[in-house]
ZATITI-81003 format. One record per residue (C-alpha): residue number from 1; x, y, z. Coordinates in Angstrom, 2 decimals. Layout:
<pts>
@k=NUM | c1=X | c2=Y | c3=Z
...
</pts>
This chain:
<pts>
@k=1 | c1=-13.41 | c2=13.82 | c3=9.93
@k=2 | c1=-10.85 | c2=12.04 | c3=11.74
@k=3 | c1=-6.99 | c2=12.18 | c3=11.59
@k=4 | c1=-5.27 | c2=10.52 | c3=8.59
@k=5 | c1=-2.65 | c2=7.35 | c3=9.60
@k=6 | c1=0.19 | c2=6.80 | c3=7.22
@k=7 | c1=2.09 | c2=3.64 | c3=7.24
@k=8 | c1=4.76 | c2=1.83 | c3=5.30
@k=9 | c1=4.67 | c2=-2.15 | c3=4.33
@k=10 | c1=7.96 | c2=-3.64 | c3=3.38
@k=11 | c1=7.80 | c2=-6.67 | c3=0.82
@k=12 | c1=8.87 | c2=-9.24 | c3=-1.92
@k=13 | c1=6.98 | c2=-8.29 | c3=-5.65
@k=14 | c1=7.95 | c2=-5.16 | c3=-5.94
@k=15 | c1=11.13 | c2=-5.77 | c3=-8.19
@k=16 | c1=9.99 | c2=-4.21 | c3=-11.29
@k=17 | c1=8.50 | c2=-0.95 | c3=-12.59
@k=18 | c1=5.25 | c2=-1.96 | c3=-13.84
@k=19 | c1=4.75 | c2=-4.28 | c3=-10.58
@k=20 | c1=5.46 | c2=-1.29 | c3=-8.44
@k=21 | c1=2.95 | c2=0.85 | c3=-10.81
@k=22 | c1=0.84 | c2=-1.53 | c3=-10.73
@k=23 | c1=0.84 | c2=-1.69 | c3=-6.66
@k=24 | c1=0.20 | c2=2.13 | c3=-6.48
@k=25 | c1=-2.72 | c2=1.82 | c3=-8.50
@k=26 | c1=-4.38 | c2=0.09 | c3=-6.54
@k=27 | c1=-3.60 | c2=1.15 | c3=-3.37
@k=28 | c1=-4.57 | c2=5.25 | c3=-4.43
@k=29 | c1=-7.89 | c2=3.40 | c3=-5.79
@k=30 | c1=-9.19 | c2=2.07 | c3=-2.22
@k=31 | c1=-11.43 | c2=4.46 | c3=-0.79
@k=32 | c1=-10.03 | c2=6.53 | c3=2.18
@k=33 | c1=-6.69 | c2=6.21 | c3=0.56
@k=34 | c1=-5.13 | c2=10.08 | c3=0.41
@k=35 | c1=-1.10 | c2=9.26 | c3=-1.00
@k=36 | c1=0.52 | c2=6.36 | c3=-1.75
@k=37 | c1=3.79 | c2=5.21 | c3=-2.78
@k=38 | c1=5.54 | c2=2.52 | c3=-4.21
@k=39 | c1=9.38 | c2=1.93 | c3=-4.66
@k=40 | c1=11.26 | c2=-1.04 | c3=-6.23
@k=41 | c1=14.46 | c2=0.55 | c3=-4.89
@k=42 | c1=13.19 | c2=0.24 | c3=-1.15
@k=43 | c1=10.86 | c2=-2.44 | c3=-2.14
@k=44 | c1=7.89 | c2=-0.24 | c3=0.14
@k=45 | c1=4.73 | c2=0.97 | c3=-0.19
@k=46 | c1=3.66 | c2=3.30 | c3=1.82
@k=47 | c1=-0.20 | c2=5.02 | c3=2.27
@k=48 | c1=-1.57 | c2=7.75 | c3=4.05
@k=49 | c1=-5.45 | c2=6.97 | c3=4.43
@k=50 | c1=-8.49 | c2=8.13 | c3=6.43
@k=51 | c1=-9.59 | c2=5.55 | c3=9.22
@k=52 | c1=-13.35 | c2=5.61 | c3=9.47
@k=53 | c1=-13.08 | c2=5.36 | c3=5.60
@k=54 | c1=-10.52 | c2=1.67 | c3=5.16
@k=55 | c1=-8.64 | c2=0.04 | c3=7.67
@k=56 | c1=-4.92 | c2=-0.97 | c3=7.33
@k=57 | c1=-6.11 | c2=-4.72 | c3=6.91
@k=58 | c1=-7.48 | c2=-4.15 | c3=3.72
@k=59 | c1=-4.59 | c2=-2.46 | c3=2.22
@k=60 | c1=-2.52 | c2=-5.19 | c3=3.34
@k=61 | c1=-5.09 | c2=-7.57 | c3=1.96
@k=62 | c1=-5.13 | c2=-6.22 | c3=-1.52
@k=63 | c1=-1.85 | c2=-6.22 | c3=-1.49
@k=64 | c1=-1.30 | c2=-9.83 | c3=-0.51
@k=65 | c1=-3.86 | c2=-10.36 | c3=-2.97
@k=66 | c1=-1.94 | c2=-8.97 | c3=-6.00
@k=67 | c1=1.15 | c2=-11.09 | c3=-4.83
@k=68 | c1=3.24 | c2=-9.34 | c3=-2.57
@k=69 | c1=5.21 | c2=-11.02 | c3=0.04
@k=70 | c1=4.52 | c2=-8.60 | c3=3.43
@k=71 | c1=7.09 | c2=-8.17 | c3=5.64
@k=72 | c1=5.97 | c2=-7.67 | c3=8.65
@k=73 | c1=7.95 | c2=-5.55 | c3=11.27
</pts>
């Protein structure tokens, strides 16, 4: 088992409740994915994941995917 990363995505399409809900879901559904947060206030999400099980690319993927604006630091 390797160590866990944790990292934390900034973006645009997080400004409601049920989009940030919505974001959490399926970022704690990916495979490898331990925690995960999402906050309109802070407009973040944030995941702590295994990686030999996803990569960081994917998250951001899905993400992008579902319609959130990254921004990248």
């Amino acid at each position: 088992m390797s160590d866990q990363v944790s990292f934390t995505l900034r973006g645009r399409g997080l400004d409601c409740r049920a989009c940030s809900l919505g974001l959490y879901e399926v970022v704690i559904k990916i495979e490898g994915v331990e925690q995960a947060t999402a906050s309109i206030k802070d407009g973040r999400v944030t995941a702590l994941f295994d990686p030999e099980k996803t990569k960081r690319e994917t998250i951001e993927d899905l993400l992008r995917k579902r319609g959130v604006q990254l921004k990248m630091p």
